[in-house]
MARBA-3410 file (N, C-alpha, C, O; in Angstrom, 1 decimal):
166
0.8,-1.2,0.0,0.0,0.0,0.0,0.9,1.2,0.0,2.0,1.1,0.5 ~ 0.5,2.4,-0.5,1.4,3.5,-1.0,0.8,4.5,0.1,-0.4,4.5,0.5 ~ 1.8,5.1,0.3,1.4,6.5,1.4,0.9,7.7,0.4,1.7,8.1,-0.5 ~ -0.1,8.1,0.5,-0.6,9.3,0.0,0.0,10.5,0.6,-0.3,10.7,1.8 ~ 1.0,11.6,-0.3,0.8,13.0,0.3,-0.1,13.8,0.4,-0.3,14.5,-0.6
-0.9,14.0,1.5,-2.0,15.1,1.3,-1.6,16.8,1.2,-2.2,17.7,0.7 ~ -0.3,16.6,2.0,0.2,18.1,2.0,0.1,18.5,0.5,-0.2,19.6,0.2 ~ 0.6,17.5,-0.5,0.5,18.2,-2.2,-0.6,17.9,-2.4,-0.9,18.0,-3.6 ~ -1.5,17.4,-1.8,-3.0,17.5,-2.8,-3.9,18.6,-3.0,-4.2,19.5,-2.2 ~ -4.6,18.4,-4.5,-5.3,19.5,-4.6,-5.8,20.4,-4.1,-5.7,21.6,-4.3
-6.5,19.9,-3.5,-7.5,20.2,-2.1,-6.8,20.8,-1.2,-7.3,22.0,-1.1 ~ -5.9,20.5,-0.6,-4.9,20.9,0.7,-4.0,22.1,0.1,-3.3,22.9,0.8 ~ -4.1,22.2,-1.1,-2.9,23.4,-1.4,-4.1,24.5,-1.9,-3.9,25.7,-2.2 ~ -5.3,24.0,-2.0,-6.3,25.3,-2.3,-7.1,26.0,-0.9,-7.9,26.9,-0.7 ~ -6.6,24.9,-0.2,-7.0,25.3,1.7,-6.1,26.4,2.1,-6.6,27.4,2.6
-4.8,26.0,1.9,-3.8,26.7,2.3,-3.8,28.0,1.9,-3.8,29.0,2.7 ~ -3.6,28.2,0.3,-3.7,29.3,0.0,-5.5,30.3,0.1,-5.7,31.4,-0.4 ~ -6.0,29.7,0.7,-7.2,30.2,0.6,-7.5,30.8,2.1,-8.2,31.7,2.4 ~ -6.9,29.9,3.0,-6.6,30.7,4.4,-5.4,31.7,4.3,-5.2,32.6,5.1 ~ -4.8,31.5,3.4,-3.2,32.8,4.0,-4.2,34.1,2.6,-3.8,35.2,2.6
-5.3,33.9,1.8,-5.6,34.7,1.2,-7.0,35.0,1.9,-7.8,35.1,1.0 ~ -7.4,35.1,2.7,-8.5,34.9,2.8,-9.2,36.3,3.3,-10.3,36.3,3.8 ~ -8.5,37.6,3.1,-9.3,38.7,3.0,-9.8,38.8,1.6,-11.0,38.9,1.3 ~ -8.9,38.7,0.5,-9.0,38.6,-1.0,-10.2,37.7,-1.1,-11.1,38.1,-1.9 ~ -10.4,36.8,-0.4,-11.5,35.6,-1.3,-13.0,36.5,-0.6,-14.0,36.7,-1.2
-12.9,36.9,0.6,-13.8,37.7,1.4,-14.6,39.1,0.4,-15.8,39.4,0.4 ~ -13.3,39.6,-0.2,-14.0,40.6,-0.7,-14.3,40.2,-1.9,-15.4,40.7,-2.3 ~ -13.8,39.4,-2.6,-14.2,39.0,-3.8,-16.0,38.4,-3.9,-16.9,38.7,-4.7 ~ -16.0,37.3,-2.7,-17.2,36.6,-2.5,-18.5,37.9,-2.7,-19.6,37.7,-3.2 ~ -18.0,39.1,-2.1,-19.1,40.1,-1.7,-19.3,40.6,-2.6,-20.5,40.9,-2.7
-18.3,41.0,-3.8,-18.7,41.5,-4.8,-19.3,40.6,-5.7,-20.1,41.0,-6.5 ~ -19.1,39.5,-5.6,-19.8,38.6,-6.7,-21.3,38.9,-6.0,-22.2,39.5,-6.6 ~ -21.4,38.4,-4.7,-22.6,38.4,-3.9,-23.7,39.7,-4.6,-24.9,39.7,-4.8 ~ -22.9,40.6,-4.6,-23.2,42.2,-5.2,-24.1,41.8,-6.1,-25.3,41.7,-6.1 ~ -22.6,41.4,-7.4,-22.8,41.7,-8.4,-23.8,41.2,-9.0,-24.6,41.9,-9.7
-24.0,39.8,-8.8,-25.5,38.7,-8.9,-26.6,39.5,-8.3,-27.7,39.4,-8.9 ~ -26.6,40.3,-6.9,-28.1,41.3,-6.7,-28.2,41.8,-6.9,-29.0,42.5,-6.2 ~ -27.6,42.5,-8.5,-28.0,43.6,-9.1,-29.5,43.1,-10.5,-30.6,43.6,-10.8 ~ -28.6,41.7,-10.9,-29.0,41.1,-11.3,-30.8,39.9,-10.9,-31.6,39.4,-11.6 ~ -30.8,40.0,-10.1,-31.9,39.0,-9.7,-33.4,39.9,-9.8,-34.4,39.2,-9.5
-33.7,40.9,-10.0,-34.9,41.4,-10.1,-35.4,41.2,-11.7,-36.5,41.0,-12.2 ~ -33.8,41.3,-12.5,-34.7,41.3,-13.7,-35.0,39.9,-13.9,-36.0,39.5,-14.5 ~ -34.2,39.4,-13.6,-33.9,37.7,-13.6,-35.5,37.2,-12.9,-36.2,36.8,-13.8 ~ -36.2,37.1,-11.8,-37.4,36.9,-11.5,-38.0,37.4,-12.6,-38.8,36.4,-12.7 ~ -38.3,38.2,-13.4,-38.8,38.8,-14.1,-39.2,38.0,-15.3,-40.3,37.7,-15.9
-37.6,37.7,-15.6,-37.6,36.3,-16.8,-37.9,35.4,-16.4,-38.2,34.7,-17.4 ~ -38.0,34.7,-15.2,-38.3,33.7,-15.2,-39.9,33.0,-14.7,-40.3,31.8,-14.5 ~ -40.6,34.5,-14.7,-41.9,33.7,-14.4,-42.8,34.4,-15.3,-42.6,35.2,-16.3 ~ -43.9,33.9,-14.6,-45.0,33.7,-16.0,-44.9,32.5,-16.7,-44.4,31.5,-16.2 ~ -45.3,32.8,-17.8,-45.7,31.2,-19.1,-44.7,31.9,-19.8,-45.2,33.0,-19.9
-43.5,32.1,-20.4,-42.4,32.5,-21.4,-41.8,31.6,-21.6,-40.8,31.6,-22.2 ~ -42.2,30.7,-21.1,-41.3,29.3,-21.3,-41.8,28.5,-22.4,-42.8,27.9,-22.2 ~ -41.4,28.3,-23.5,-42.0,27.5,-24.6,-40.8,27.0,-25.6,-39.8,27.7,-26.0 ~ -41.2,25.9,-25.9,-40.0,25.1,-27.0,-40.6,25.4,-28.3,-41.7,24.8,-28.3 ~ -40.5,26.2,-29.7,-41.2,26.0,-31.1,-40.7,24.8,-31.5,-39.5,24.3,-31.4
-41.7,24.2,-31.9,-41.7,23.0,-32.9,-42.2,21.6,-31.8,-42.5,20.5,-32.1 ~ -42.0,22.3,-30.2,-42.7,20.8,-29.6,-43.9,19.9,-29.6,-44.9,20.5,-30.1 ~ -44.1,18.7,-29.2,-45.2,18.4,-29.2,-46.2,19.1,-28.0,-47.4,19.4,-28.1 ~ -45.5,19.3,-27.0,-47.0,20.3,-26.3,-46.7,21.3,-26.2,-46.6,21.8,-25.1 ~ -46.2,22.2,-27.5,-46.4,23.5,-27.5,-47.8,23.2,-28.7,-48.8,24.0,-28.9
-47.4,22.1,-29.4,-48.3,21.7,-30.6,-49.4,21.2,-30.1,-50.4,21.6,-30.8 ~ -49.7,20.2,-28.9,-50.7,20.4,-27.9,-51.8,20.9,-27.6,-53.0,20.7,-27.7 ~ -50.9,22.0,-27.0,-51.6,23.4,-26.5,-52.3,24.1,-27.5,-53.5,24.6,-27.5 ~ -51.2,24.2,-28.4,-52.6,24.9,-29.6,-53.7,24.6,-29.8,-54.7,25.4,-29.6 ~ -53.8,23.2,-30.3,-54.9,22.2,-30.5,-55.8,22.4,-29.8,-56.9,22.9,-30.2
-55.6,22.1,-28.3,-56.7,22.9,-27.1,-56.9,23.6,-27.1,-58.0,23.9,-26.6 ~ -56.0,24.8,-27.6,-56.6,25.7,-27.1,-57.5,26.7,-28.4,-58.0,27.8,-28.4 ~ -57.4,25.8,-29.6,-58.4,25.6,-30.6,-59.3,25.3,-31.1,-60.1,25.8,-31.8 ~ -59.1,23.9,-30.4,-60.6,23.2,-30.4,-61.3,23.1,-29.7,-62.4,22.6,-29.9 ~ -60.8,23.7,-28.4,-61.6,23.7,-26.4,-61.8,25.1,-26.2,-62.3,25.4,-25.1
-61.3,25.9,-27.0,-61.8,27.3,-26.4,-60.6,27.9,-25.6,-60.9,28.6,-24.6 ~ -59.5,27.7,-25.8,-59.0,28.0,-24.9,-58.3,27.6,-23.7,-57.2,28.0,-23.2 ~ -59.4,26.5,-23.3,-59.1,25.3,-21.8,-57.7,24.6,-21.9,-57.7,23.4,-21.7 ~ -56.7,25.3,-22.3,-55.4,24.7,-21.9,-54.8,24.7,-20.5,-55.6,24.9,-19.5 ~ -53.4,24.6,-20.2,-53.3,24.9,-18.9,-53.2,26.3,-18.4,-52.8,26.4,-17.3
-53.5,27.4,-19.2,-53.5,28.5,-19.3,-54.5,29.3,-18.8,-54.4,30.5,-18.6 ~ -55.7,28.3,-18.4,-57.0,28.4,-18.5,-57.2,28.9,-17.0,-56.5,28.3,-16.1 ~ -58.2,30.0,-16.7,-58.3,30.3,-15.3,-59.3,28.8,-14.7,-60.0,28.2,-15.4 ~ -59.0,28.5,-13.5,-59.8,27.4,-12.6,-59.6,28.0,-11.5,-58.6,28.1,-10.8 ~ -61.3,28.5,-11.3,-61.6,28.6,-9.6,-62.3,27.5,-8.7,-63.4,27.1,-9.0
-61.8,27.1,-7.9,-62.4,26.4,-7.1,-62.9,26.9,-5.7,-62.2,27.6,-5.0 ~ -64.5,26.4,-5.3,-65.4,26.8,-4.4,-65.4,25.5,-3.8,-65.4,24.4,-4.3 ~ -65.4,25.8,-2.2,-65.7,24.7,-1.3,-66.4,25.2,-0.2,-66.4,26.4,0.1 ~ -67.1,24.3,0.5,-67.7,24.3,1.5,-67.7,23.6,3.0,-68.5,22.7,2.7 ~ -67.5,23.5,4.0,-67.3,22.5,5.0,-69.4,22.2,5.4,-69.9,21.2,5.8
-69.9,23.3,5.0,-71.4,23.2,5.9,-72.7,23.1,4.9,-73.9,22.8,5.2 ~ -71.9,23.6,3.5,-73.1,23.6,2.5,-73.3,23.3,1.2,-72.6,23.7,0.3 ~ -74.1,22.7,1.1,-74.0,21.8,-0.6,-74.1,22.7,-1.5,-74.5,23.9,-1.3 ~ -73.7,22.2,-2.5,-73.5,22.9,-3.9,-74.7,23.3,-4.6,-74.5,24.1,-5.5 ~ -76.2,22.9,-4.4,-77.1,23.2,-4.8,-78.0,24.7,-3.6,-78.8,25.6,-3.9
-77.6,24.4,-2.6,-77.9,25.8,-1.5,-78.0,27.1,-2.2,-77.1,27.2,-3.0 ~ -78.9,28.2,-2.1,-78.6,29.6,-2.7,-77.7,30.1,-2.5,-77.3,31.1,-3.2 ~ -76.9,29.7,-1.4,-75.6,30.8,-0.8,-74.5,30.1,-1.5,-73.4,30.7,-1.7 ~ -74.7,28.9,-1.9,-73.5,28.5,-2.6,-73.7,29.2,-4.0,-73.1,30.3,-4.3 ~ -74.6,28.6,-4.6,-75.1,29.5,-6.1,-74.6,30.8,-6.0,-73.7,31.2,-6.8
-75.0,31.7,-5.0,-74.7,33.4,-5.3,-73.3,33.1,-5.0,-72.7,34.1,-5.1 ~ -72.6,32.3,-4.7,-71.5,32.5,-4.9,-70.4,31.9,-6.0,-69.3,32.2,-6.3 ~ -71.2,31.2,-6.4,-70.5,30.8,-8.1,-71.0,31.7,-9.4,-70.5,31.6,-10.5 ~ -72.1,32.7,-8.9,-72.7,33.7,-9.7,-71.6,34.8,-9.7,-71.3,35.4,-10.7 ~ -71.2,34.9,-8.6,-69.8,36.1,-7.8,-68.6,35.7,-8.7,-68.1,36.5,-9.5
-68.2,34.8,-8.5,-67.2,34.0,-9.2,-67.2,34.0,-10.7,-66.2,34.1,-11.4 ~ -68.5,33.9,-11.3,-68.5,34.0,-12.8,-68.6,35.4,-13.2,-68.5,35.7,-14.3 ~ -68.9,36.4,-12.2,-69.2,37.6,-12.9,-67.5,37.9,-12.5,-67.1,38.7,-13.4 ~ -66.6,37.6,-11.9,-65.4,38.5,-11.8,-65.0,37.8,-13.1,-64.6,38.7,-13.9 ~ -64.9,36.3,-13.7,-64.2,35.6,-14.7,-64.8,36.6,-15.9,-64.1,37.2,-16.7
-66.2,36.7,-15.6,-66.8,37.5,-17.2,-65.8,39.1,-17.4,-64.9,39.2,-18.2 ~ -66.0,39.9,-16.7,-65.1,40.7,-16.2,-63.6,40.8,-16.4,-63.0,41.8,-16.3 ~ -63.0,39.4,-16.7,-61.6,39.9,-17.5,-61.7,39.5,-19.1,-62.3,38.4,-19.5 ~ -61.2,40.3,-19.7,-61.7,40.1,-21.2,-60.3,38.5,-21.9,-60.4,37.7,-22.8 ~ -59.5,38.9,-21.0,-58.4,37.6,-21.2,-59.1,36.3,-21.2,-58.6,35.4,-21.9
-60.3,36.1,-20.5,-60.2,34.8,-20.3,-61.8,35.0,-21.3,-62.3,36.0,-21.5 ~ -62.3,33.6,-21.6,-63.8,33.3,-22.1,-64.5,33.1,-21.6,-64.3,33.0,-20.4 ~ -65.8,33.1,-22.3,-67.2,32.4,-20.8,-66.8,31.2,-20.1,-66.4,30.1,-20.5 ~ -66.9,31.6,-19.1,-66.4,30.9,-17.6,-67.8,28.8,-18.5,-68.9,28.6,-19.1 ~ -67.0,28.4,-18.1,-67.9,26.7,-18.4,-69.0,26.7,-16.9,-68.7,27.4,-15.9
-69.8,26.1,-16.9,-70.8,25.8,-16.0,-70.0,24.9,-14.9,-68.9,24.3,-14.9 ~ -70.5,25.0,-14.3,-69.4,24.4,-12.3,-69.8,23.2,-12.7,-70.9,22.9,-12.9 ~ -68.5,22.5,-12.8,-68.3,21.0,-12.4,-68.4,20.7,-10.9,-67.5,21.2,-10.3 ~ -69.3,19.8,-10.1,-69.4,19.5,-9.2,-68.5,18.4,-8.7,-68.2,17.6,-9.5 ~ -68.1,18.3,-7.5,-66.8,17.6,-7.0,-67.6,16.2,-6.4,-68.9,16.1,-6.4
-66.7,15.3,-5.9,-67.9,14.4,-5.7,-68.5,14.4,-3.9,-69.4,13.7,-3.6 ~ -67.6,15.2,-2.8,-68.7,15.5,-2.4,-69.4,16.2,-1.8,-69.5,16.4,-0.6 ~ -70.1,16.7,-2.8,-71.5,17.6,-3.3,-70.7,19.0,-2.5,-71.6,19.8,-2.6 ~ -69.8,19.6,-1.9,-69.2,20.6,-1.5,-68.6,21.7,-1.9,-68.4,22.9,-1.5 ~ -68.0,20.7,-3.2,-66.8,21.6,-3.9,-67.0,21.9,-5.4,-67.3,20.8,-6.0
-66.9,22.8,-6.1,-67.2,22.6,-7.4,-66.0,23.7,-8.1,-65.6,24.7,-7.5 ~ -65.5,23.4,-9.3,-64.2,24.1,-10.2,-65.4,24.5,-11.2,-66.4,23.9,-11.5 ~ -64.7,26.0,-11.6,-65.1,26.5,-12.7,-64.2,26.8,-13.6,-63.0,27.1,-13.2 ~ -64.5,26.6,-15.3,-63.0,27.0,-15.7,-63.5,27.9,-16.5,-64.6,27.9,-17.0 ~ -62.6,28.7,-16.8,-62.5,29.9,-17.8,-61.7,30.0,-19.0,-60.7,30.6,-18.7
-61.6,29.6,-20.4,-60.8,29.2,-21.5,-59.8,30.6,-21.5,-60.3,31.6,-21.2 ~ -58.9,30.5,-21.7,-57.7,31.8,-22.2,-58.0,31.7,-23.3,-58.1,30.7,-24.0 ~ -58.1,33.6,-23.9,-58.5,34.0,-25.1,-57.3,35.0,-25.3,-57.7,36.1,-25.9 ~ -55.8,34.9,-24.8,-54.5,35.3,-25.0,-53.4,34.6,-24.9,-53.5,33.6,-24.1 ~ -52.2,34.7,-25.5,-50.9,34.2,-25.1,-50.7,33.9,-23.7,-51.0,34.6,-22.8
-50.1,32.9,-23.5,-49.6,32.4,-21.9,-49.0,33.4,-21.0,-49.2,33.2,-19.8 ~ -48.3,34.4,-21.4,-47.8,35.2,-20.9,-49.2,36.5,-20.0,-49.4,36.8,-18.8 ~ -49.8,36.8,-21.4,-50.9,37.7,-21.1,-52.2,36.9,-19.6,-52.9,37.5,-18.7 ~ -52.1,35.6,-20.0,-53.6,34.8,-19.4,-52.9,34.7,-17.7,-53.5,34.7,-16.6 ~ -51.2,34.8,-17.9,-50.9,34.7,-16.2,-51.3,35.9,-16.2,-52.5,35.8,-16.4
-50.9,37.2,-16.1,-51.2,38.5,-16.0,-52.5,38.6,-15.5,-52.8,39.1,-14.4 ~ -53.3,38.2,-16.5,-54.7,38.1,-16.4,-54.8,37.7,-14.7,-55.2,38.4,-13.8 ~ -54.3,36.4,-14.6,-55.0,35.7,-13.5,-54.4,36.7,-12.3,-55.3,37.1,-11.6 ~ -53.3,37.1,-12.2,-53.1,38.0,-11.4,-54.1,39.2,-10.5,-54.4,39.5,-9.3 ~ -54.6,39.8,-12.4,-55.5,40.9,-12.3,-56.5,40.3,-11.2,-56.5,40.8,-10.1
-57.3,39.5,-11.5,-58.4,39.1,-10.9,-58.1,38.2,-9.8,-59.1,38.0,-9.1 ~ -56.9,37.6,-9.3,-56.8,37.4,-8.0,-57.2,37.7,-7.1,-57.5,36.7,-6.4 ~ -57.2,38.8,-6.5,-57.4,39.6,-5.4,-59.1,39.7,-5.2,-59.8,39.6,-4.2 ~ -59.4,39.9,-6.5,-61.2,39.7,-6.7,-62.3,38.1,-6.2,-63.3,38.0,-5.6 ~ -61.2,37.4,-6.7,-61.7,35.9,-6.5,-61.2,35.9,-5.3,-62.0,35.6,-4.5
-60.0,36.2,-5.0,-60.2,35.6,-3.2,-60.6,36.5,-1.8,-60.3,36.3,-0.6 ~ -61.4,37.3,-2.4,-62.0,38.0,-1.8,-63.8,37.3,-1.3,-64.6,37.5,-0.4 ~ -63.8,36.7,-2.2,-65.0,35.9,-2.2,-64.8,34.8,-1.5,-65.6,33.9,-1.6 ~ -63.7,34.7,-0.7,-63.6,33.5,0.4,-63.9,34.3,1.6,-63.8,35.5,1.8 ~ -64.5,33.4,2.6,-65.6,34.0,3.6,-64.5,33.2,5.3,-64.7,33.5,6.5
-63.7,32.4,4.7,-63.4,31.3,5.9,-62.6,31.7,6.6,-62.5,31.1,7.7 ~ -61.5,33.0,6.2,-60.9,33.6,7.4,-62.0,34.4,8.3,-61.7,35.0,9.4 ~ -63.2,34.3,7.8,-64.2,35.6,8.6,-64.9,34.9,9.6,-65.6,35.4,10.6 ~ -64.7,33.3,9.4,-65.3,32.8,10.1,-67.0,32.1,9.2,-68.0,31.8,9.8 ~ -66.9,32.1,7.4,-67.5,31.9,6.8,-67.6,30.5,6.3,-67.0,29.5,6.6
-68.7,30.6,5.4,-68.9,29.0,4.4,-67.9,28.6,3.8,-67.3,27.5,3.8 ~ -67.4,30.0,2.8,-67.0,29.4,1.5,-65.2,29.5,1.8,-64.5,30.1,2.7 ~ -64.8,28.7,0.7,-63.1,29.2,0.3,-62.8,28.9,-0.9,-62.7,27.9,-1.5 ~ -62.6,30.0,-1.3,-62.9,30.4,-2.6,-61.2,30.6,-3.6,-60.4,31.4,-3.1 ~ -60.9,30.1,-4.3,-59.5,29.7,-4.4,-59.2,30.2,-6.0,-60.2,30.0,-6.6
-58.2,30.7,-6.9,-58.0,30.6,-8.2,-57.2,30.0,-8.3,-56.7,29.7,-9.4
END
């Protein structure tokens, strides 16, 4: 068996000089640290939203299709969902509140007529969906706009029925 020198190993000679340098690596780290948070706002910027797409893929080629032949209903598509702990889906207070819900969807011109509430199976919860009638980029935007709207129509921090979700 062979004795290994560690004192010449890579590692051990980038220790060394890295402690006898180590105000240099100190300031250097900070400036990088800097120089990258100058950078990160626009960078969040780019990286969210729907801007994300491959041309020529199959579910970019997909998505078209749905959202050609479905109105929109891709995954782009607003979906609110309504629940209840105390009241069924057929109750008037549930109703006025999927009435609430479809008038804020009608109200953004991004999205299409809201589809009729699919009922969940039990009898509590029901999704509405809304087709995107813009680019992926525009339909997040969209959902943004009307966030604040739709979850305003949740009642359950008040001590309410509903929880109302996009």
């Amino acid at each position: 068996m062979t004795d290994i020198d560690v004192d010449n190993a890579p590692l051990a000679r980038l220790g060394r000089w890295s402690h006898s340098h180590r105000r240099l690596l100190i300031i250097a780290w900070a400036f990088l640290a800097i120089g990258l948070g100058v950078f990160a706002p626009k960078l969040e910027h780019a990286l969210s939203g729907a801007m994300w797409e491959v041309n020529g893929s199959e579910s970019l080629a997909a998505r078209e299709v749905i959202e050609e032949q479905f109105g929109g209903l891709s995954s782009q598509s607003a979906v609110v969902v309504i629940q209840s702990q105390s009241v069924g889906i057929d109750d008037p207070a549930f109703q006025l509140v999927v009435a609430d819900v479809n008038a804020v969807l009608d109200g953004e011109s991004a999205f299409g007529p809201a589809l009729p509430p699919q009922p969940g199976m039990d009898g509590q919860t029901v999704m509405i969906q809304a087709g995107a009638l813009v680019d992926p980029t525009e339909a997040v935007r969209a959902a943004e706009r009307i966030g604040g709207d739709v979850g305003a129509l949740s009642t359950v921090d008040d001590g309410g029925d509903f929880a109302v979700a996009l």
